[in-house]
GUMI-565909 format. One record per residue: residue in three letters; z, y, x of N, C-alpha, C in turn. Coordinates in pm, whole numbers, plus 50000, padded with zeros to 5 digits. Each point is the difference from the previous one (the first is absolute). Example, Ala and Ser with C-alpha at 12.3 -4.5 7.8 and 13.67 -1.06 7.14 Angstrom:
// GUMI-565909
ala507804943151319500005011949911500005012050090/ser499285010549965500065011950082500735010949923/
This chain:
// GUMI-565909
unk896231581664391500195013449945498665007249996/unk499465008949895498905005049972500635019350000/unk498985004750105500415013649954499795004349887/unk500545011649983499575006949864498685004149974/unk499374998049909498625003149975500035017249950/unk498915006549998499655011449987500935006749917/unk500165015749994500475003649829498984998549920/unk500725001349850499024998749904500265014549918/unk498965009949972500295007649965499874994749800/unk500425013249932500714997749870498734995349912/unk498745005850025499474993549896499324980250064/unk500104999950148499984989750030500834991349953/unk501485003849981501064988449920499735001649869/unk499405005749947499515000249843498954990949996/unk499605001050121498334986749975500384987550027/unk501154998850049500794987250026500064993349849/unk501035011749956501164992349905498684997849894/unk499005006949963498944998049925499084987350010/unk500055000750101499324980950056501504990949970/unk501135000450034500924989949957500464998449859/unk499845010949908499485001549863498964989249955/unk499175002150055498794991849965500084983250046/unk500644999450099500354986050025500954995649881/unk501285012049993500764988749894499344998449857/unk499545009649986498974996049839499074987650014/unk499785001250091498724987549985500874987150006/unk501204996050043501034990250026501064998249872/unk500035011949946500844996349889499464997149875/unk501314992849905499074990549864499885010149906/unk498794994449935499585013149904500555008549875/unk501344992449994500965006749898501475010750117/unk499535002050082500665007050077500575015349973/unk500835009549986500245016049984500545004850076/unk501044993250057500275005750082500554991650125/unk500065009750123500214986650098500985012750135/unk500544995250064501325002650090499714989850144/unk499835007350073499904990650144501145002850128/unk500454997750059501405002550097499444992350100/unk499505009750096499684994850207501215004150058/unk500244992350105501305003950075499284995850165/unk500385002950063499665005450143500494999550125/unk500584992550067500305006650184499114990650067/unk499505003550095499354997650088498884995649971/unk499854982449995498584993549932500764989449906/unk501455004049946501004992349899499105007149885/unk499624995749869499575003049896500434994349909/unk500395006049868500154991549869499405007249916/unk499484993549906498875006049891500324993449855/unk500385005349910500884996749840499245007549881/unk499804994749942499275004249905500454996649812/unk500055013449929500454993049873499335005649859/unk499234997849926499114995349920500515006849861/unk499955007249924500085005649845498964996049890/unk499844989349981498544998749882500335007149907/unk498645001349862500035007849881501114996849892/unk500184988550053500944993549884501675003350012/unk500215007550149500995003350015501384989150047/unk499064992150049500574988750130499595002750152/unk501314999450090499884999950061499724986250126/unk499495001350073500034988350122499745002350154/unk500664989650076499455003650156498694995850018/unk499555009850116498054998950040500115001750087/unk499184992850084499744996950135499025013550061/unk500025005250062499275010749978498704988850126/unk498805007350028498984991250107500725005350123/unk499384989650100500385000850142499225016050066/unk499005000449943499435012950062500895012049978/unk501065002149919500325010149956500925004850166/unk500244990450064500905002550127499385008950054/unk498584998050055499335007650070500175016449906/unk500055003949905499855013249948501015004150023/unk501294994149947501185005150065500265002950125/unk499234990050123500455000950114499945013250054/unk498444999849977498905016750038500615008249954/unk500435003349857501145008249986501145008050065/unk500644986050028501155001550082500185009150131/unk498384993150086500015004350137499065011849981/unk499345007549908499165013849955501085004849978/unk501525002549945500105005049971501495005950101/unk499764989550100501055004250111499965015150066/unk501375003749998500415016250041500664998050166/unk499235001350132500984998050134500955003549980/unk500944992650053501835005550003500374996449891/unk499595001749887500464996049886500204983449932/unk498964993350032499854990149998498634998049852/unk500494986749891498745002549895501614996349901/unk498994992449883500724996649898500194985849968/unk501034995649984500364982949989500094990449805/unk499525010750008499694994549816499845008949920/unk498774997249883499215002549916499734994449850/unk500455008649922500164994149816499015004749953/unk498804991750001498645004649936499804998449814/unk499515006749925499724999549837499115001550005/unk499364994549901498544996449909500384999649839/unk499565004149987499805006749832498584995449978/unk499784991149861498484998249947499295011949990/unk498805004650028499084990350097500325001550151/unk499725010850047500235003750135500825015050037/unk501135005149939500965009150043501004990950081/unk500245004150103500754999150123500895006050041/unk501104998050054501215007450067500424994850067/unk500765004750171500344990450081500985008650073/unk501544997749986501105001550082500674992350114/unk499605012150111500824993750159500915002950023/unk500884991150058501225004450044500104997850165/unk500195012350078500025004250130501444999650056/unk500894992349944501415006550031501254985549977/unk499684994649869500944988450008499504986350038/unk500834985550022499454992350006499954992649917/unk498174992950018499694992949869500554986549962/unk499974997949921500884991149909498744981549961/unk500674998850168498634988350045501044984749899/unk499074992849970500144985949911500634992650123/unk499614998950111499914987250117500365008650101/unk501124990550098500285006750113498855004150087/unk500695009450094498795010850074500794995850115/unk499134996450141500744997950121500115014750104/unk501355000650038499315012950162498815000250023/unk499524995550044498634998350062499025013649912/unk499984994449864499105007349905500775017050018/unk500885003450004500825013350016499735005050082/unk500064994950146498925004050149499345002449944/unk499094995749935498735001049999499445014449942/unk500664998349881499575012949906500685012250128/unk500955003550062500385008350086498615000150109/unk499324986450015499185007150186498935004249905/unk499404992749855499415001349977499345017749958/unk501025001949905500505014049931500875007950103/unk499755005650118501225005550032500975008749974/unk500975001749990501035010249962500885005750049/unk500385018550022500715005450035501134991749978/unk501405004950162501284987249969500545009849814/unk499805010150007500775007949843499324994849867/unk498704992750016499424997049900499964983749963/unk501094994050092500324988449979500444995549919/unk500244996149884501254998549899500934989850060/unk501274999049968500764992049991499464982950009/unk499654996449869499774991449964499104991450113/unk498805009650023498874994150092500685001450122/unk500785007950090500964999350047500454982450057/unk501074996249898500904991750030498984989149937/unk498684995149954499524992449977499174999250138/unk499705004850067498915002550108501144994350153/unk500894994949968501465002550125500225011650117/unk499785010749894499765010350123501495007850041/unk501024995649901501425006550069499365009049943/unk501795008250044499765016049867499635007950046/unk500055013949958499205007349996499945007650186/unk499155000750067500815008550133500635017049938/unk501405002650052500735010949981499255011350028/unk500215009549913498955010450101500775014449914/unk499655013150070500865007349946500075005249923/unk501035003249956500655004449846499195013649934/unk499114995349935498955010649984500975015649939/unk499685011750045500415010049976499985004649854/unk501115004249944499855008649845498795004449985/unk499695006749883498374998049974500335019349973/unk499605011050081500235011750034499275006149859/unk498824990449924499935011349870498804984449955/unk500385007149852498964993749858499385007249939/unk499174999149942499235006649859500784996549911/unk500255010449896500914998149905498754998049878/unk500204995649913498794997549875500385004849883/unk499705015549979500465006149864499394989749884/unk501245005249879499144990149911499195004849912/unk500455012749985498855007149945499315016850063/unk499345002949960499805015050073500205013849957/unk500434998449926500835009549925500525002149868/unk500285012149919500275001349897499635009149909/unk499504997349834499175015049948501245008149961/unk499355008949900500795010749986500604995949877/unk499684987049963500914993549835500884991150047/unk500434995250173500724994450056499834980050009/unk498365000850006499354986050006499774995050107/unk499824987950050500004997250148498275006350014/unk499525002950103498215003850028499834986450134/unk498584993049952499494991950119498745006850060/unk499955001750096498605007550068499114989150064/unk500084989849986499234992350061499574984249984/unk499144994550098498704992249938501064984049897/unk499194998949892500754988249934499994984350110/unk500914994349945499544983250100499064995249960/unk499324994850090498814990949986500944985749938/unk499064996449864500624988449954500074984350071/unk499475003550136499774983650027501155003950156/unk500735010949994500624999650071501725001449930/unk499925001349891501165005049913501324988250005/unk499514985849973501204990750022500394997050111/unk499115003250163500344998150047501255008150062/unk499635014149994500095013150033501955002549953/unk500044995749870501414998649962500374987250016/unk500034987250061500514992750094500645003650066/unk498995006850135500345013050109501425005749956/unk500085010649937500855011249994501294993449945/unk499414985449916501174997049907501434990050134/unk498764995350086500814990850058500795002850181/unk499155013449997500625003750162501545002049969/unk500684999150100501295000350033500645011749932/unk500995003749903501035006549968501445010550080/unk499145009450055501335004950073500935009249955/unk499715001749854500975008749919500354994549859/unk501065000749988499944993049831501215007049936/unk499565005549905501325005249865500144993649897/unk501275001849949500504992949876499385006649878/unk499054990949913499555004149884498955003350014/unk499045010749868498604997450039499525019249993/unk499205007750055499545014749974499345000049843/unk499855013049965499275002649817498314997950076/unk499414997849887498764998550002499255016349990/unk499305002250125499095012249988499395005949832/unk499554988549993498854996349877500874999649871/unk501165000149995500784991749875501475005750057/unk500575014249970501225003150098501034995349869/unk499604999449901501014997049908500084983249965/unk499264993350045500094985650010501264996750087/unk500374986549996501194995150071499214996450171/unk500645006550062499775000150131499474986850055/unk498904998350073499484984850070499625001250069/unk499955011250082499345003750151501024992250103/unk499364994850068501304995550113499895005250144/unk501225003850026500415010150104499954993250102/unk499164999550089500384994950092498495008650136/unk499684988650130499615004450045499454994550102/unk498434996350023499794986650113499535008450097/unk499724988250102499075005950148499444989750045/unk498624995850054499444993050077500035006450203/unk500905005349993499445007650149499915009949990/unk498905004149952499135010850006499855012749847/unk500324992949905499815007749864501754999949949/unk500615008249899501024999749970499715004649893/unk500124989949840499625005349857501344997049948/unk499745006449841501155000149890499924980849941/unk500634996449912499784990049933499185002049862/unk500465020749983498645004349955498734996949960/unk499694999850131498404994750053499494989349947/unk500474988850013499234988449931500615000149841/unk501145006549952500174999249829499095007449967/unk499845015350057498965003449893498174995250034/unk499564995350130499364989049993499504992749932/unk501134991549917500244987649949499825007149821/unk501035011550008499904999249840499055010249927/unk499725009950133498925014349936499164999550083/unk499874989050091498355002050105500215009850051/unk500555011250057500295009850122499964992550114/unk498395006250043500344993650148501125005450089/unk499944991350137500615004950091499135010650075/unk500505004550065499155013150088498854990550099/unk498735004849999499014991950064500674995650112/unk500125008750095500014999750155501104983850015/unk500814996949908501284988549988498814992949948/unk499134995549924499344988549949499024995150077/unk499255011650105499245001950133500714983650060/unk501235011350057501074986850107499814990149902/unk500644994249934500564988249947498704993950002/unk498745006049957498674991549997499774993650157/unk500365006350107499785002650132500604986450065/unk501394997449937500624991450032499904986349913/unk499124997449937499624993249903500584996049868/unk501185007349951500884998449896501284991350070/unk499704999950131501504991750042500695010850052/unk501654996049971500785010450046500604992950137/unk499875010450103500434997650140501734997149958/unk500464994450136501734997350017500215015450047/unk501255002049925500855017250019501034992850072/unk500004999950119501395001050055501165006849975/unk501654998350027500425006949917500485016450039/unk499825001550169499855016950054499145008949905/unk498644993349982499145004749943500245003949808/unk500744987049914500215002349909501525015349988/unk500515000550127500965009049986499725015750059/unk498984998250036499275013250021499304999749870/unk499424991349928499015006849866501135007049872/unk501414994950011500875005049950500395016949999/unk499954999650135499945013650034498755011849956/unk499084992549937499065012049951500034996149869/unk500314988049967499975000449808501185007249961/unk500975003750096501155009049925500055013750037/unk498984999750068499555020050046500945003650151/unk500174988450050501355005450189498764994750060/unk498625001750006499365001650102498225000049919/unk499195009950081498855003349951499204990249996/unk498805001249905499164989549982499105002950097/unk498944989750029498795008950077499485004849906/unk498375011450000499595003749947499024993749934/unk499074997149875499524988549940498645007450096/unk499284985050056498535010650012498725001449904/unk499365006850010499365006449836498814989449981/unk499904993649926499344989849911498535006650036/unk499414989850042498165000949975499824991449960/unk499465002949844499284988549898498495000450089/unk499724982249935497895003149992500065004549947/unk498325006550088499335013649960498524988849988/unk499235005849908498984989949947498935014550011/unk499424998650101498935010850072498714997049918/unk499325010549979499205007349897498874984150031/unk499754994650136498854989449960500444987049926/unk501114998450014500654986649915500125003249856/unk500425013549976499835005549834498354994049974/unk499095003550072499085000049955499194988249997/unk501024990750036499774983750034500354993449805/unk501185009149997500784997049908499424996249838/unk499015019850009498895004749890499344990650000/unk499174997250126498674992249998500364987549929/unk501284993250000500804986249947500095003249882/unk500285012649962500074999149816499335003149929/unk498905007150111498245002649919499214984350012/unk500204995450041499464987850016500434986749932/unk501574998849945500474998949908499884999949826/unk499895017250036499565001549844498724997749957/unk499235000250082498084996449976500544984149958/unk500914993450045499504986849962501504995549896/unk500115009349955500534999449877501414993149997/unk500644999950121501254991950024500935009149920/unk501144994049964500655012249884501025001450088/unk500685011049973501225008550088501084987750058/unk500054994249897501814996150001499464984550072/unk498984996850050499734989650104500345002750106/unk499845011750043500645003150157500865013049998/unk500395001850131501005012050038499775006150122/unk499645014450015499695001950134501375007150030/unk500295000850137501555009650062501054996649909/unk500284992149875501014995949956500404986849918/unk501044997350030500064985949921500305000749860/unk498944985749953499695000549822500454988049952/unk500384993149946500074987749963498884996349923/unk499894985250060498754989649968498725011150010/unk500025002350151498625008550033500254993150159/unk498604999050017500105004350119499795015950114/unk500694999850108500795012750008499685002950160/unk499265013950023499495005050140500915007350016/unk500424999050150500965010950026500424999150183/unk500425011550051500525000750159500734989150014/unk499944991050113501344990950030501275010150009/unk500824999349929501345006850028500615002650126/unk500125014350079500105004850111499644983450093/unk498915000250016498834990750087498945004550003/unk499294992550075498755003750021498704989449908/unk499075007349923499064990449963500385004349832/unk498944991649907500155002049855500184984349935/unk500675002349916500764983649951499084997549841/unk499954989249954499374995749922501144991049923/unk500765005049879501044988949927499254998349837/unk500724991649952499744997249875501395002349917/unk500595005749915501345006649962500214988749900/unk500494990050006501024991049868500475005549921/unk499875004449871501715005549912501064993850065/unk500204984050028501224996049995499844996350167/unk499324998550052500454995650139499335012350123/unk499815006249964499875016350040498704993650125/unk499435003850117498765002250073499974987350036/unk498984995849965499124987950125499045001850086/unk500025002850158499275006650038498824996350049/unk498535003050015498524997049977499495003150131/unk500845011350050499035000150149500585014350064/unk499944998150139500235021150096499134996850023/unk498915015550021499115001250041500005011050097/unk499335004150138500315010050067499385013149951/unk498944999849901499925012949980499545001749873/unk499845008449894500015004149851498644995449922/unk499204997450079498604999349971499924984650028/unk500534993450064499934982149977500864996049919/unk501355008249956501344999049856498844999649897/unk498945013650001499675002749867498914986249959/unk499374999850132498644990049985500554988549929/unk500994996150060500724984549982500284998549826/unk500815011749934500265003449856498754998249938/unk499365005950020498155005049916499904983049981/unk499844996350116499174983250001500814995749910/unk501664996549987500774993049989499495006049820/unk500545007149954499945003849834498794996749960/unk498524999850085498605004249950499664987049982/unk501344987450100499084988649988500734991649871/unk500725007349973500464991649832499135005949870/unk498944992450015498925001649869500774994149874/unk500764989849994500794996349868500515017549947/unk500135011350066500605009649924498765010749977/unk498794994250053499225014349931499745003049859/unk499764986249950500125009449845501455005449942/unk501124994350050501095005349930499965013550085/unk499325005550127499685011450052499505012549883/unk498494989350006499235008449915500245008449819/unk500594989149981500675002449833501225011950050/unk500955000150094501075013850035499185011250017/unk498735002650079499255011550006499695003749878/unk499284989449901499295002649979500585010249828/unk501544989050003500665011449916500835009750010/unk499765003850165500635013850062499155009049974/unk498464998950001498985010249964499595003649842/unk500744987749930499875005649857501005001649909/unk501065004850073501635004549996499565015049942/unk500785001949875499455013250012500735009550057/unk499735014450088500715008750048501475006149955/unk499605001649847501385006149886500514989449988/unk499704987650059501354993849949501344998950099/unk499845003450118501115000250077500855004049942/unk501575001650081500935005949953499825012150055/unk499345005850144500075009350025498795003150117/unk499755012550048498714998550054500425005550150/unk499224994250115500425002050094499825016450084/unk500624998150089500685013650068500324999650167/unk499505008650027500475007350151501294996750002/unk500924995550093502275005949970499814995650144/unk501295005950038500894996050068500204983550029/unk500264993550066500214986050047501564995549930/unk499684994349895501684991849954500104987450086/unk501384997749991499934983650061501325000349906/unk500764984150022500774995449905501295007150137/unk501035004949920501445002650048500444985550033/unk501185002450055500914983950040500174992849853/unk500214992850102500354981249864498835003249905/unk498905008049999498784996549887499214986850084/unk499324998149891499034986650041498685007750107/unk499404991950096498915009850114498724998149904/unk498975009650043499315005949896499234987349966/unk500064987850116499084988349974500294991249888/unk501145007349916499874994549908499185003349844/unk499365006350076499165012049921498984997750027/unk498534993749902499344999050035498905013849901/unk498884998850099498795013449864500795011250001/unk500535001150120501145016250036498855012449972/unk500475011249927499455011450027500855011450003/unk499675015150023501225010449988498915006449945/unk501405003949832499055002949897501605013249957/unk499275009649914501085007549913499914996049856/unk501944997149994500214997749891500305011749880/unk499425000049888500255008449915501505003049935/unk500265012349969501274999549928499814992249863/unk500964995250004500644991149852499764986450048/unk499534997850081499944982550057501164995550020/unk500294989049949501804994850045499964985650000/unk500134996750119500864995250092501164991049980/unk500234992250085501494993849997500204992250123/unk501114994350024500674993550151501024994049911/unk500084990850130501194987350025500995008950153/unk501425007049996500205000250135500925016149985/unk500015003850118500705009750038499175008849953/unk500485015150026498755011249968499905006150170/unk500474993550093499285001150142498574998450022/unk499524989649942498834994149999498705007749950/unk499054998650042498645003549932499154996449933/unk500434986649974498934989449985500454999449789/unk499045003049968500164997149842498184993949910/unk500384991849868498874995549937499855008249913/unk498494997349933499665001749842501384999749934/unk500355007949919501574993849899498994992049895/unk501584989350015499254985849931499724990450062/unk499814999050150498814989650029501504992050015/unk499574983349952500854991050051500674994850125/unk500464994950011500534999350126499334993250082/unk500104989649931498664991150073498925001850034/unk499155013550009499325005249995500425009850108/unk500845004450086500405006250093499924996350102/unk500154984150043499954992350127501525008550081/unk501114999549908501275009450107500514985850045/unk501444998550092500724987749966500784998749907/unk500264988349944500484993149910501755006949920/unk500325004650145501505007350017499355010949878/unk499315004050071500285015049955499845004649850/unk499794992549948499725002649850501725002749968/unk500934999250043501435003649990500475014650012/unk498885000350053500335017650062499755007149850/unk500405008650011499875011249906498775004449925/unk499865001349885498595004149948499565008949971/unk499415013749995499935013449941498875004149998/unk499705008349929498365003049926499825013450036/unk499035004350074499785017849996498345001050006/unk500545014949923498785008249958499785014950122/unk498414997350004499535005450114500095016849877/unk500265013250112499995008749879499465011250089/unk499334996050114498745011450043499174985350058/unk498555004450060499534989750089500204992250096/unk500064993750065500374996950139499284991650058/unk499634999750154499194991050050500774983550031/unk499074995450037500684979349958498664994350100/unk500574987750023499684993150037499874986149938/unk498974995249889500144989149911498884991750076/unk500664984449906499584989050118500534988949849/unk499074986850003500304991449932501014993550077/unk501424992249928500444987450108499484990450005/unk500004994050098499144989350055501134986049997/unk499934988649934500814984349988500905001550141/unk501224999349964500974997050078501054998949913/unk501294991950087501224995049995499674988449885/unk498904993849957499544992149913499905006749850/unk499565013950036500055005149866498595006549986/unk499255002649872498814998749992499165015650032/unk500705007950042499355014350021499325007249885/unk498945011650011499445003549929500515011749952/unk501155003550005500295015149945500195011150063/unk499575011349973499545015250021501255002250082/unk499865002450148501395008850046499475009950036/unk501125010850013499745017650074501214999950082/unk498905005650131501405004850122499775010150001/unk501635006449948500005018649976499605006650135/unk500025009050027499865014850130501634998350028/unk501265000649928501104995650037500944996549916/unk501324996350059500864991349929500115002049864/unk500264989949909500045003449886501195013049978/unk500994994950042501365013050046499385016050025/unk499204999650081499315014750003499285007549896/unk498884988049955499425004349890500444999249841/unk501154998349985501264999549910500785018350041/unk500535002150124500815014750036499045007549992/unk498214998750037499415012649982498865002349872/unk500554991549878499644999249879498414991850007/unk499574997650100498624994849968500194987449933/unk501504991949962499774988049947501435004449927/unk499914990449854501285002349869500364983249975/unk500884996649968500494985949953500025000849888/unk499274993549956500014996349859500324987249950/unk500624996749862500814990949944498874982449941/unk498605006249986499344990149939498795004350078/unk498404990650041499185001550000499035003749876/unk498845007549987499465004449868498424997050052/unk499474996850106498994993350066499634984250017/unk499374994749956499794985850079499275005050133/unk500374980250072499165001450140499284994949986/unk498765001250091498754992749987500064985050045/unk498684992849961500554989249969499914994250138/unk500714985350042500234998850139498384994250075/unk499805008150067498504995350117500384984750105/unk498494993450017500644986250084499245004950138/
């Protein structure tokens, strides 16, 4: 038996999986795209499976190399929690050339080819130790340890946080969200979470849609609890279908606990009953502290985009504080400590590059990383060089001091917006949308669809054309290639809902466009 070796902190397991990256590229055949690896785990029992996607769109089994054990192993034992124990299997991806993804599972047992003896089950237990509550079952009665020792009947759970789903309501009777959007690399996991904790309320049929009260009802009534939080079924539909987050302080926990949902005993599921139906008080939520990004890291930030623009890197290569697709993207580790380094997929969302402990080795690391791909300086140099001989009058509009817009619920996040500015739009400019008139988010009238980067759905939604008939301030931004569609056309995010600026005349519906849009930018 080998004790556990050190922890490994997060950007240390990033330097791992980055060296076992590099092993399997150098091992696999050169028509390779994609590749899938499955380690499984107790004690010093190992199995290692590997399976192969070439260009041609055949698949086959691959042996993955013997070294790859050792990366997994270090893994395993870096990433051990006392009491808790570690994780007993790992579904690693590789995407041509080197994007990576790697899912652990801390909780069930793995799904080994070849018998596993007792012996190996000891093992992972003296090895990994574990609280008797954090035992599972499985490892349990594989280990011959007899069941569980009895112990007492843990007490009703005296109060929960209840998780509004939204925070209030305007004065046109719309749901209002007050707070921070999901981080996208936490979003599938996040409604997993909410979708799959335990059910302690359920009604027949489904609630009307906030967003859509005259649509056929699809909200589903119901009502989970992990322990500790008590949400609507709410929560993860509108999630799922309008991006409303959940209230931070609930995405905090669930991050905390790693996206796994604890066992609800059933005292406990019958006390969370008692506050999703209002016969007993919630606790009080406690008040959210976002990062705060202190005046020397701003100025870490500048120095990164003055240094940047001298060397002519163009906008939509990187992303600072928010995620962009096909950029690479600076930003806080999400309630953690340190600054993360991802690369945003359209289709397979972050591959991550590196944590760093503080803003000024994030930024250093970016600078090197963009400055050392010389294959793009002249396609650099040619974007400057016809940004400076752009002429001024030709915009659509010229920029402006405003107020801070952001996109309302279910709009697309501004990263899909690239060459953002806040500019005032003139009267007679018009406009058009795909969608509800909740929304803010509208194009050039005219621009194609394909040319929007929306999803694919939504071109179903409703279509309507309006004319701006005083000024108004905006927020315009090219779209940037997504959902496999080619970007390039002019959007404006209003000051507010289209619905508002419709009741207080600043916007009219009109029957035809009498404007073209400009033509689509790459």
């Amino acid at each position: 038996m080998t004790a556990p070796q050190g922890p490994l902190h997060p950007e240390e397991q990033t330097e791992l999986l980055r060296s076992l990256t590099v092993l399997f590229v150098h091992a696999l055949p050169g028509d390779w795209g994609q590749l899938w690896v499955d380690f499984r785990s107790v004690g010093s029992h190992v199995e290692l499976t590997g399976t192969v996607l070439n260009v041609f769109g055949h698949t086959d089994e691959w042996t993955p190399p013997d070294e790859a054990v050792a990366y997994f192993t270090r893994l395993r034992a870096g990433m051990y929690r006392p009491g808790e124990g570690t994780w007993t299997s790992a579904k690693y991806h590789l995407a041509h050339p080197d994007t990576f993804s790697v899912d652990y599972d801390w909780k069930n047992e793995p799904d080994f080819d070849l018998p596993v003896s007792q012996a190996y089950f000891r093992e992972e237990l003296a090895t990994f130790p574990r609280a008797e509550e954090n035992i599972p079952e499985w490892l349990r009665e594989k280990a011959g340890l007899g069941p569980a020792p009895e112990r007492p009947a843990p007490a009703a759970r005296s109060g929960f946080y209840l998780a509004p789903v939204f925070d209030g309501t305007s004065e046109q009777g719309q749901p209002v969200v007050d707070r921070p959007a999901m981080h996208p690399q936490d979003l599938s996991a996040v409604l997993d979470y909410l979708k799959s904790a335990p059910v302690v309320l359920a009604a027949r049929g489904y609630g009307r849609n906030a967003f859509a009260p005259d649509a056929e009802p699809t909200v589903p009534l119901t009502y989970h609890t992990d322990g500790t939080w008590v949400w609507a079924g709410a929560t993860p539909y509108y999630l799922e279908t309008r991006r409303v987050p959940p209230p931070p302080q609930l995405v905090k926990h669930i991050r905390e606990l790693h996206h796994q949902v604890p066992e609800v005993d059933e005292d406990t599921q019958s006390a969370a009953i008692a506050v999703a139906t209002g016969q007993a008080e919630p606790l009080p939520i406690p008040p959210y502290q976002p990062r705060v990004i202190d005046d020397r890291e701003r100025g870490v930030l500048d120095k990164l985009r003055r240094r940047l623009d001298k060397f002519h890197v163009r906008p939509h290569e990187y992303a600072i504080l928010e995620p962009k697709p096909d950029a690479m993207v600076l930003e806080p580790v999400p309630d953690g400590e340190g600054w993360q380094i991802s690369y945003w997929d359209p289709d397979r969302g972050p591959s991550p590059r590196g944590v760093y402990p503080n803003v000024g080795s994030a930024a250093t690391w970016l600078l090197g990383d963009l400055l050392f791909q010389e294959e793009e300086d002249g396609t650099r140099e040619r974007f400057w060089a016809s940004q400076q001989a752009a002429d001024p009058q030709a915009a659509p509009a010229q920029p402006v001091q405003a107020p801070a817009i952001v996109p309302l619920p279910d709009e697309p996040p501004l990263s899909l917006f690239k060459d953002r500015q806040q500019v005032e739009l003139p009267a007679g400019t018009e406009v058009d949308r795909f969608g509800y008139s909740t929304g803010n988010l509208a194009y050039a009238a005219g621009t194609r669809y394909a040319n929007r980067s929306l999803p694919p759905d939504w071109i179903n939604r409703g279509y309507h054309i309006y004319r701006l008939e005083r000024p108004l301030p905006a927020v315009t931004g090219v779209a940037v290639p997504w959902f496999g569609q080619p970007g390039g056309g002019r959007a404006f995010l209003l000051p507010r809902s289209i619905e508002d600026l419709l009741a207080d005349g600043s916007l009219v519906e009109i029957r035809e466009a009498t404007t073209q849009p400009p033509a689509p930018q790459q």
